[in-house]
BAFIDO-396487 format. One line per field, with one value per residue (C-alpha): residue number from 1; residue in three letters; chain; x, y, z. Coordinates in Angstrom, 3 decimals. Example, Ala and Ser with C-alpha at 12.3 -4.5 7.8 and 13.67 -1.06 7.14 Angstrom:
<rs>
i	c(1, 2)
aa	c(ALA, SER)
ch	c(A, A)
u	c(12.300, 13.670)
v	c(-4.500, -1.060)
w	c(7.800, 7.140)
</rs>
This chain:
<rs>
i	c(1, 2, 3, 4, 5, 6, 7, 8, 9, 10, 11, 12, 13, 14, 15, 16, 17, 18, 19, 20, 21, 22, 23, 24, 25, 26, 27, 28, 29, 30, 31, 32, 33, 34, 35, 36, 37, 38, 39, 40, 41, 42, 43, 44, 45, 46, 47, 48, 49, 50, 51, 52, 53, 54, 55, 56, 57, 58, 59, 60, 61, 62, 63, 64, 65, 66, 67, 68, 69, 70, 71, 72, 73, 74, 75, 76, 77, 78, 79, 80, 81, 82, 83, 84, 85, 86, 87, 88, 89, 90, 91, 92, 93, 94, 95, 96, 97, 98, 99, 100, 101, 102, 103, 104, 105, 106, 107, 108, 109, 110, 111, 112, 113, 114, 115, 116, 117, 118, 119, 120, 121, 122, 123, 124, 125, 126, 127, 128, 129, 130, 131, 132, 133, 134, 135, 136, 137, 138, 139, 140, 141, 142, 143, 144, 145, 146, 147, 148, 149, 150, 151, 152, 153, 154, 155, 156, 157, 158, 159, 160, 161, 162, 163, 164, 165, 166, 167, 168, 169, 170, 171, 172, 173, 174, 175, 176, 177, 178, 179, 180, 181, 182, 183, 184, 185, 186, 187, 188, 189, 190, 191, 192, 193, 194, 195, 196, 197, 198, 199, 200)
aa	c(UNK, UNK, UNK, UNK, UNK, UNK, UNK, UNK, UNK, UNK, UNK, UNK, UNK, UNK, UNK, UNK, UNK, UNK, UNK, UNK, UNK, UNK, UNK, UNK, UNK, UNK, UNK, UNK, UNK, UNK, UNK, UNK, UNK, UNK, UNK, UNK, UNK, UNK, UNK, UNK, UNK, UNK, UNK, UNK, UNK, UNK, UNK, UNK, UNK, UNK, UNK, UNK, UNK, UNK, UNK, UNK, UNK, UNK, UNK, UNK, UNK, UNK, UNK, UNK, UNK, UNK, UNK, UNK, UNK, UNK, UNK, UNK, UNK, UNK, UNK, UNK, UNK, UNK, UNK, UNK, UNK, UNK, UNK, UNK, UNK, UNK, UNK, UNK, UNK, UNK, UNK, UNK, UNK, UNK, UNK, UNK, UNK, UNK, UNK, UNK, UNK, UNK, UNK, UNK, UNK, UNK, UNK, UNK, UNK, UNK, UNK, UNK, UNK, UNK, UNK, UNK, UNK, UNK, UNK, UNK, UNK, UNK, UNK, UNK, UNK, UNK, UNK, UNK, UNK, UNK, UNK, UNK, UNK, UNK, UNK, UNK, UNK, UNK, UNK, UNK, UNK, UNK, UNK, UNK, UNK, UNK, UNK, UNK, UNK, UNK, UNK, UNK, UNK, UNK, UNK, UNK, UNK, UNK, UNK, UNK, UNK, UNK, UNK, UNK, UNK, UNK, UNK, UNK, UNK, UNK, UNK, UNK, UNK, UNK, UNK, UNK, UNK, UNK, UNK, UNK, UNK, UNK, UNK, UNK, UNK, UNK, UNK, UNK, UNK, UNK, UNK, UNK, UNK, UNK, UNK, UNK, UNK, UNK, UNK, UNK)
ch	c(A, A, A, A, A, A, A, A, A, A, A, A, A, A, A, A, A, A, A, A, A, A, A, A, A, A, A, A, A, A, A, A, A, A, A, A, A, A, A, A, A, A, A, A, A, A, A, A, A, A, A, A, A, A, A, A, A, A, A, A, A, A, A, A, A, A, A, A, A, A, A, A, A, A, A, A, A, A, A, A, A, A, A, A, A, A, A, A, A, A, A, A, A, A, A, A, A, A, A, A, A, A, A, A, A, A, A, A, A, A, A, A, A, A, A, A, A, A, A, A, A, A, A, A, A, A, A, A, A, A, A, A, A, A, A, A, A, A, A, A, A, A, A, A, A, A, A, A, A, A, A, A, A, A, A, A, A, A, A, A, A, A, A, A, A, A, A, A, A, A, A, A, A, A, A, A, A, A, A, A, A, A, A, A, A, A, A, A, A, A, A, A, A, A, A, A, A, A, A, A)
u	c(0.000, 1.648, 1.703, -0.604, -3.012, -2.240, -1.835, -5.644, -7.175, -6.107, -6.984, -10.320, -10.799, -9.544, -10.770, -13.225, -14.376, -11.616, -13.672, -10.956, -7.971, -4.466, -1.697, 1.419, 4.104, 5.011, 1.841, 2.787, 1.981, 3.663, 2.637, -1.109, -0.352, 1.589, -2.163, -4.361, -2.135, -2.891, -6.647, -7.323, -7.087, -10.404, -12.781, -15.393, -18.081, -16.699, -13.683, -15.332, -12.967, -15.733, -14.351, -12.148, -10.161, -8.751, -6.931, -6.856, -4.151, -2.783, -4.313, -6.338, -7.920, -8.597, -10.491, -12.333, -13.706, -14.284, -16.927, -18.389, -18.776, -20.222, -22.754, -24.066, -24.176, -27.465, -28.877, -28.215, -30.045, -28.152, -28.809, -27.384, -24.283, -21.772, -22.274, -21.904, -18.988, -16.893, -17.539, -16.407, -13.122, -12.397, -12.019, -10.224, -7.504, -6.532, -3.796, -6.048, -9.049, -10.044, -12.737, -14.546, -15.761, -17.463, -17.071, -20.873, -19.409, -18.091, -20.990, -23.025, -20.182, -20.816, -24.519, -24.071, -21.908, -23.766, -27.487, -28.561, -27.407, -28.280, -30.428, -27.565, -24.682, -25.167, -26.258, -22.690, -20.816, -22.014, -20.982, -17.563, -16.985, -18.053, -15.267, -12.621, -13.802, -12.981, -9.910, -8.833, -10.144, -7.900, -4.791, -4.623, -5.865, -2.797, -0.569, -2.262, -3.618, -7.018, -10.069, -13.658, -16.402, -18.350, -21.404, -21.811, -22.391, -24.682, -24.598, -20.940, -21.032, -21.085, -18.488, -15.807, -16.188, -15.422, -12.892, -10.303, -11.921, -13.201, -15.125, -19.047, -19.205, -17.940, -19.825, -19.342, -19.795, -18.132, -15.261, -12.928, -10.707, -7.559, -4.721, -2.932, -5.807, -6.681, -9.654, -10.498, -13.291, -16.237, -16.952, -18.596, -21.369, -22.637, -25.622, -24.865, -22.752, -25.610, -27.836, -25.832, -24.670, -25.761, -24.621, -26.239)
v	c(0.000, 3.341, 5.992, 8.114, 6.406, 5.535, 9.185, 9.951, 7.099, 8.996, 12.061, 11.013, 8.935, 11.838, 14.765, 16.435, 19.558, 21.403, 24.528, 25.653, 26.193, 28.753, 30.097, 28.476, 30.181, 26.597, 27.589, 29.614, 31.875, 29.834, 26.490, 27.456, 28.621, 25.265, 23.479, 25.398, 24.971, 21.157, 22.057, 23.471, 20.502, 19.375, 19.041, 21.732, 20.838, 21.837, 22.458, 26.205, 26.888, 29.812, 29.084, 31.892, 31.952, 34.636, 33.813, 36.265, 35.770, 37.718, 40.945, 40.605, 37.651, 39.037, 42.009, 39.114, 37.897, 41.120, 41.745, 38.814, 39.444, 42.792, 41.478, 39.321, 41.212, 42.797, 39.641, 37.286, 37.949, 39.587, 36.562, 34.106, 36.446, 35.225, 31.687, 33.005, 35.291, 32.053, 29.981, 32.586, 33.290, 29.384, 30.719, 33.873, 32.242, 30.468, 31.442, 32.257, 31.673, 30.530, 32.176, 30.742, 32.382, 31.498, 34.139, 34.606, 36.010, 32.641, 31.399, 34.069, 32.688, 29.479, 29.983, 31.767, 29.881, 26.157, 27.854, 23.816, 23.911, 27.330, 26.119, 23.514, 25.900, 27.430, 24.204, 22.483, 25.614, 24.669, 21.167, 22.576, 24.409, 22.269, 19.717, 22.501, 23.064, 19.138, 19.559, 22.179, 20.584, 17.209, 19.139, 20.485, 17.734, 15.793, 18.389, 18.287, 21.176, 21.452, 23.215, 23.803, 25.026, 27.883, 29.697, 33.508, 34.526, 36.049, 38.816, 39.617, 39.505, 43.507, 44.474, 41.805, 42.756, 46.894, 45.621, 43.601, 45.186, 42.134, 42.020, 42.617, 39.283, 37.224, 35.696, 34.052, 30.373, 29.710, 29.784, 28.170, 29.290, 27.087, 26.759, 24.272, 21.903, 23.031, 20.633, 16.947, 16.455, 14.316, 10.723, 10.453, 8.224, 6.362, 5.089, 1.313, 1.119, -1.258, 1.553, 3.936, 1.759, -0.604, -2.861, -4.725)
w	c(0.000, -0.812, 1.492, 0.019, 0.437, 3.863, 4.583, 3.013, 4.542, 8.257, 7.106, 6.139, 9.320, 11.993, 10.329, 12.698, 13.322, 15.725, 17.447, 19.735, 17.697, 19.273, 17.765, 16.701, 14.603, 12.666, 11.108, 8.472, 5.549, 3.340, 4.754, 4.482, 0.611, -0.295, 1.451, -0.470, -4.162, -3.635, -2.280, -5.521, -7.177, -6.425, -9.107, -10.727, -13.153, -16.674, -14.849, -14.314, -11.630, -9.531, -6.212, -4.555, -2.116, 0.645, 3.980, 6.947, 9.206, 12.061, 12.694, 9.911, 10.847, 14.615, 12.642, 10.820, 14.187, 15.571, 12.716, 13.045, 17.016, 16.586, 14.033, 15.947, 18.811, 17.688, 16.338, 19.359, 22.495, 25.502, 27.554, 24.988, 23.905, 26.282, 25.140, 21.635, 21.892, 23.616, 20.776, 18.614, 20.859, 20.137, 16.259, 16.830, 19.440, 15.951, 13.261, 10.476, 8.338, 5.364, 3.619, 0.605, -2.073, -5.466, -8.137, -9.623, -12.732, -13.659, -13.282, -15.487, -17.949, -18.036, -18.537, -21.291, -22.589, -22.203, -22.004, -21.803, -18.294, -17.399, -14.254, -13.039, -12.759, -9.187, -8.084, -9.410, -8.568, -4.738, -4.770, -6.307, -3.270, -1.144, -2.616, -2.477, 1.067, 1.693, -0.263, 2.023, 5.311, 4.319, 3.734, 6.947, 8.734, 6.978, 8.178, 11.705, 11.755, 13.474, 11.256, 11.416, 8.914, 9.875, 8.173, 9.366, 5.744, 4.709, 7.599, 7.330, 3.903, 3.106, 5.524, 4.869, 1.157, 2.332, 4.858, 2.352, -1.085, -1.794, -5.746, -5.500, -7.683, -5.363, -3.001, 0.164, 1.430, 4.259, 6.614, 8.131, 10.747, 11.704, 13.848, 16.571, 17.921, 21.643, 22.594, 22.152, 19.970, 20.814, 19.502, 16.206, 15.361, 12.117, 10.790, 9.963, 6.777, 5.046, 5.603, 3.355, 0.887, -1.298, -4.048, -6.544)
</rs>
C-alpha cells in the first residue's frame, strides 16, 4: 500500500471539526499557501474553476472575528451572547481563516456559454466548493492542523467585502478558521454502513 493512500485514509478517518484552535508560529503563511495549491485541485463541473479563495491571518484575521462578534451582537439575544462570543473566541484564538468564495461572474459565464445547463450551474458551482472546502479541510488535517467550517455569511457579507476590497461578484460560502488543535473532539457516530450503501 503506498503511502498516500495511507496518509488519506487517516486524514479522512480523523478529520473532525476542531472549534478551539491557538496560535502556533510553525503555522505559516507559506505552509497554508503550499495546502491550499494542492486544495485546488479538487474538481469543478466543466472544470469552471468559480471558487475563490482569501486567507486572513494575524491581525487581519482578529479584525475578521471582531466583525463577526459585533454582528451578531445585535442579532443574538443579551442573555445568549456570552455563550456566543466564547464559541467565537475558540475561532479567533486560531492562526487564520479561510474564507470561501465562489465568483458569480463565472458562473453568469458558463450559462451563457452552455445555455442547456443554465439552471444547473449554481447548483454544481455549490458542490464545487463544497469539494474545495474538503480539499482544504484534508490538507490540513494531513498536516495536523485542526479546522472547522463555519457559516456567518450572509450577515458579514457587506463588511468583509469593504474591509479587504473584496469584488461585488464574489460571493461568500463559508469559513474556516484554523490553527494548533486546543480541545479533544467528541466521539462520532454512524448510521450502519448497510444503511448507506448498497450494491447490486
Amino acid at each position: 500500500m503506498s503511502v498516500t493512500t495511507t496518509n488519506l485514509k487517516e486524514a479522512i478517518i480523523n478529520r473532525r471539526s476542531i472549534r478551539k484552535v491557538k496560535k502556533n508560529e510553525n503555522i505559516t503563511k507559506e505552509r497554508i499557501s503550499e495546502l491550499l495549491k494542492t486544495a485546488l485541485y479538487a474538481p469543478t463541473s466543466f472544470n469552471m474553476q468559480s471558487g475563490r479563495i482569501v486567507v486572513v491571518m494575524e491581525n487581519e484575521h482578529d479584525k475578521f472575528w471582531d466583525i463577526v462578534k459585533e454582528t451578531l451582537r445585535s442579532r443574538v439575544p443579551a442573555e445568549n451572547f456570552e455563550a456566543t462570543a466564547e464559541r467565537l473566541q475558540g475561532f479567533r484564538d486560531g492562526v487564520g481563516t479561510v474564507l470561501f468564495f465562489e465568483n458569480q461572474k463565472t458562473i453568469q459565464t458558463m450559462q451563457e456559454n452552455a445555455p442547456s445547463y443554465k439552471e444547473q450551474f449554481p447548483f454544481w458551482s455549490h458542490q464545487g466548493s463544497a469539494m474545495l472546502q474538503y480539499a482544504t479541510w484534508m490538507s490540513l488535517t494531513a498536516e495536523g492542523i485542526g479546522a472547522s467550517l463555519q457559516h456567518y455569511n450572509p450577515i458579514i457579507d457587506d463588511e468583509v467585502k469593504q474591509t479587504w476590497d473584496i469584488p461585488a461578484e464574489w460571493s461568500l460560502v463559508a469559513q474556516m478558521p484554523f490553527g494548533e488543535p486546543n480541545e479533544q473532539p467528541g466521539e462520532r457516530t454512524f448510521l450502519p454502513f448497510e444503511d448507506v450503501v448498497k450494491f447490486y
